[in-house]
PAZAPA-4460 file (N, C-alpha, C; in steps of 0.05 Angstrom, whole numbers, plus 32768, in hexadecimal, padded with zeros to 4 digits):
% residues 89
    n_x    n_y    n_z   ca_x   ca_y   ca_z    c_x    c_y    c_z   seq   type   mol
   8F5F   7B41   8168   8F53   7B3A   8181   8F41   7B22   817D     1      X     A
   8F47   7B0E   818E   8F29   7AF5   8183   8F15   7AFF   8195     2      X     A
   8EFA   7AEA   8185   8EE3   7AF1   8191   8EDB   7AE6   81A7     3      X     A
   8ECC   7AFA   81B8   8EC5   7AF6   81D1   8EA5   7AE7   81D6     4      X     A
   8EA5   7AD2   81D6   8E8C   7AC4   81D5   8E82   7AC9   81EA     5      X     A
   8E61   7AD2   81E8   8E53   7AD6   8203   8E38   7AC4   8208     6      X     A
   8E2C   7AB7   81F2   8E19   7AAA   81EF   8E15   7A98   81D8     7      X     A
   8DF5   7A89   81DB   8DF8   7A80   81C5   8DD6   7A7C   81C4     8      X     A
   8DCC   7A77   81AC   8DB0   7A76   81A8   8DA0   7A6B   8191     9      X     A
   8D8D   7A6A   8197   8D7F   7A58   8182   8D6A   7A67   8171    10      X     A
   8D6A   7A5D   815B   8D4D   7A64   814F   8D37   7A50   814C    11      X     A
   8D17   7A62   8153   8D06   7A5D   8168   8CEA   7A5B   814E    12      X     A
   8CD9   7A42   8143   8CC8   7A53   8132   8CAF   7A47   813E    13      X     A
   8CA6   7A5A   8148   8C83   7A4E   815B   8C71   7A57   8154    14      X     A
   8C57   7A61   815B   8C3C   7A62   815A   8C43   7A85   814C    15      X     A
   8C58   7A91   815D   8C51   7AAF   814C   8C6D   7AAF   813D    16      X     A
   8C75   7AA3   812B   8C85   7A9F   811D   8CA6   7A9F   8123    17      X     A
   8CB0   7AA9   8115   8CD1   7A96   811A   8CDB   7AB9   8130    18      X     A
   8CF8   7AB3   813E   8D00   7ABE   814E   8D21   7AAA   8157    19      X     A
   8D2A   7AC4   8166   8D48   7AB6   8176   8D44   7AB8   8198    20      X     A
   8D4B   7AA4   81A1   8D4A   7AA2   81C0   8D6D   7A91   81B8    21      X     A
   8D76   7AB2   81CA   8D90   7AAF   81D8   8D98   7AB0   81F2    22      X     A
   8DAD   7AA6   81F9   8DB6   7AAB   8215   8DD2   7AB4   8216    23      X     A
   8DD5   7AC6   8225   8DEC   7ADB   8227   8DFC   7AD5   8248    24      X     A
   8E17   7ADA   8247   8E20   7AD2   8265   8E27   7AEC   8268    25      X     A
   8E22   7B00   8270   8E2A   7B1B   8273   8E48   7B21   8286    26      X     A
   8E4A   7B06   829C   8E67   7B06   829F   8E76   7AFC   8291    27      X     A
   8E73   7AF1   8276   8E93   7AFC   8258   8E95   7B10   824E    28      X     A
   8E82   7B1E   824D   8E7E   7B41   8249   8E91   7B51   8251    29      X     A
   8EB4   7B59   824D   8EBD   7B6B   8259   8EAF   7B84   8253    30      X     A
   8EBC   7B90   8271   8EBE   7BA8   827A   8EBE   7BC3   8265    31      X     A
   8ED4   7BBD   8252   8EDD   7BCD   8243   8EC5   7BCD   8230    32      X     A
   8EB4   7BBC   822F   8EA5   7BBC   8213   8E88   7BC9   821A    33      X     A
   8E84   7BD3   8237   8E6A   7BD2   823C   8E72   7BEA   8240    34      X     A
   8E57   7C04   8234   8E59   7C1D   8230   8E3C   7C2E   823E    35      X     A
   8E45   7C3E   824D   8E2C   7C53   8256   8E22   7C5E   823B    36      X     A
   8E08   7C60   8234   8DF7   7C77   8223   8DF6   7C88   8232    37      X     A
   8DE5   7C9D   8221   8DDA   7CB9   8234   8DC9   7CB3   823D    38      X     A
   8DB3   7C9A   823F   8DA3   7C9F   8253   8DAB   7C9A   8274    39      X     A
   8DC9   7C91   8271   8DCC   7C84   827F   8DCD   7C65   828E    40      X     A
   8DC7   7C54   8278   8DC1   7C38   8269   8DDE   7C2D   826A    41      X     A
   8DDE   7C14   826C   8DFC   7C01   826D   8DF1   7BF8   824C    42      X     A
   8E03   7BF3   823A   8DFD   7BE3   8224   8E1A   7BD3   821C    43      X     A
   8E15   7BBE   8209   8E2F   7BAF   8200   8E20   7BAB   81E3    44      X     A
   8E37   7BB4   81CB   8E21   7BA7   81B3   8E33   7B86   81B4    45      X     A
   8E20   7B79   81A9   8E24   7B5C   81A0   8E21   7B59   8183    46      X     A
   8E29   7B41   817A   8E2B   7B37   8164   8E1E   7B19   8161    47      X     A
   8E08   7B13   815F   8DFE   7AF3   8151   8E08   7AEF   8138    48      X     A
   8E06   7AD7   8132   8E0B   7AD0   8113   8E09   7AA9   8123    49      X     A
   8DFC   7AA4   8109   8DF7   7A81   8104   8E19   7A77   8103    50      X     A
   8E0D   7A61   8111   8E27   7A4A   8113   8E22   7A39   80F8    51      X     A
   8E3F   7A28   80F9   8E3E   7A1D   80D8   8E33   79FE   80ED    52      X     A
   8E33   79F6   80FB   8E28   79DD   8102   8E1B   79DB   811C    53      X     A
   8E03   79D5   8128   8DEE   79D9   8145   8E05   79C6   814B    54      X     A
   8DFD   79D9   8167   8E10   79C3   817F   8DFE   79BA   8194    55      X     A
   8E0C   79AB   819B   8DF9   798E   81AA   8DE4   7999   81C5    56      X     A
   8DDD   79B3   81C8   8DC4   79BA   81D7   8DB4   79C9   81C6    57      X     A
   8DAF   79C6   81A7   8DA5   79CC   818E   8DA1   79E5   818C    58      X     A
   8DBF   79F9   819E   8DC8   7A16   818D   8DCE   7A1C   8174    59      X     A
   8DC2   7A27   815E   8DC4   7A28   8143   8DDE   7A4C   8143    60      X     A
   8DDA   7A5E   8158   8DEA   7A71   8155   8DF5   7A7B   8168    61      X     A
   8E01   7A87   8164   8E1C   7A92   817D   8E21   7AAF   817B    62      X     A
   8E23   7ABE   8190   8E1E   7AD9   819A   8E40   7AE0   81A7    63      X     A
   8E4E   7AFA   819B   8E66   7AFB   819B   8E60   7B16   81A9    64      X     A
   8E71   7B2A   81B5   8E72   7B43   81C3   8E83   7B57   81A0    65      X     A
   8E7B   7B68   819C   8E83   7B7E   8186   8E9E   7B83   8195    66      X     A
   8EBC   7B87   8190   8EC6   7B8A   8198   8ED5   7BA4   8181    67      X     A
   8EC4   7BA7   816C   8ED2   7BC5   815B   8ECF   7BE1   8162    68      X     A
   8EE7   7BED   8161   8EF3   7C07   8172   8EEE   7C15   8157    69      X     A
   8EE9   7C2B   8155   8EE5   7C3D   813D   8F10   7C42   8141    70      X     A
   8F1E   7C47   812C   8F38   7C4D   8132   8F3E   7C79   8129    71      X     A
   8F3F   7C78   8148   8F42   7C97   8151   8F57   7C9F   813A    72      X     A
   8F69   7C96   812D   8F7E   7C9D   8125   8F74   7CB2   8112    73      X     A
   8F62   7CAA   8101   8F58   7CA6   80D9   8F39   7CBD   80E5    74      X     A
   8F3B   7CC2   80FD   8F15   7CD3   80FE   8F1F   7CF0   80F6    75      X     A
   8F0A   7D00   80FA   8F0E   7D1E   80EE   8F1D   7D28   80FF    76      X     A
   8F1B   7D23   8124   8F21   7D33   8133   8F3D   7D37   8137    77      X     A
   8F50   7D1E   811F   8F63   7D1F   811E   8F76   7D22   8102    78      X     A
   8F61   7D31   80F5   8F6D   7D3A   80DA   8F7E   7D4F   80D8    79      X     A
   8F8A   7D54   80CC   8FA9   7D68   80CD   8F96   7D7D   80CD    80      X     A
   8F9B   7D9C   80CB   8F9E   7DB5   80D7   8F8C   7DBB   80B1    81      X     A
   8F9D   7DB5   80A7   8F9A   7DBF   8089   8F83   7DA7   8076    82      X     A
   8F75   7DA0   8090   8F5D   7D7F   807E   8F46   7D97   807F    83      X     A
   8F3A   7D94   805B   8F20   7DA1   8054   8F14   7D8E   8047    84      X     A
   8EFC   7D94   8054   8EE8   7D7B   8059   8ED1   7D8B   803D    85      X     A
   8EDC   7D83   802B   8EC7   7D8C   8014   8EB5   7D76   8002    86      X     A
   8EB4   7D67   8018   8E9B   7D4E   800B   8E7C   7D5B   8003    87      X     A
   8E7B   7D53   7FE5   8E64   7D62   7FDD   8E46   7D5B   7FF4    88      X     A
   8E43   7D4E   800C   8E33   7D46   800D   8E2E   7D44   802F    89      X     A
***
């Protein structure tokens, strides 16, 4: 799947020391990625990570949408009949 870019942001070092001021477009955010908690809360996780070169409104990093699915196949709830779970730990 490629990555879904949603923002981009800078790092910030002022009077109370260094920090990231990003900006996020929440309409690239699909649907599928944004999840109810129990409190009842909308959340999306994201992903920052530094760019290899600032681009010309002196964004040093870029903010991607998490798009990893745990794969249902390989979890416990789908281990054969005869799976004993004897991990010392």
């Amino acid at each position: 799947m490629s990555k879904i870019y949603c923002g981009k942001g800078k790092e910030i070092t002022g009077k109370f020391g260094r920090f990231y001021k990003i900006s996020i477009c929440l309409d690239e955010i699909p649907e599928e990625h944004i999840f109810k908690a129990k409190n009842g809360k909308r959340y999306a996780t994201l992903n920052m990570s530094e760019m290899k070169n600032q681009d010309d409104k002196g964004n040093t990093h870029t903010v991607v949408v998490d798009t990893w699915k745990p794969d249902e196949s390989r979890s416990v709830k789908n281990a054969p009949e005869n799976f004993v779970d004897d991990f010392p730990f």
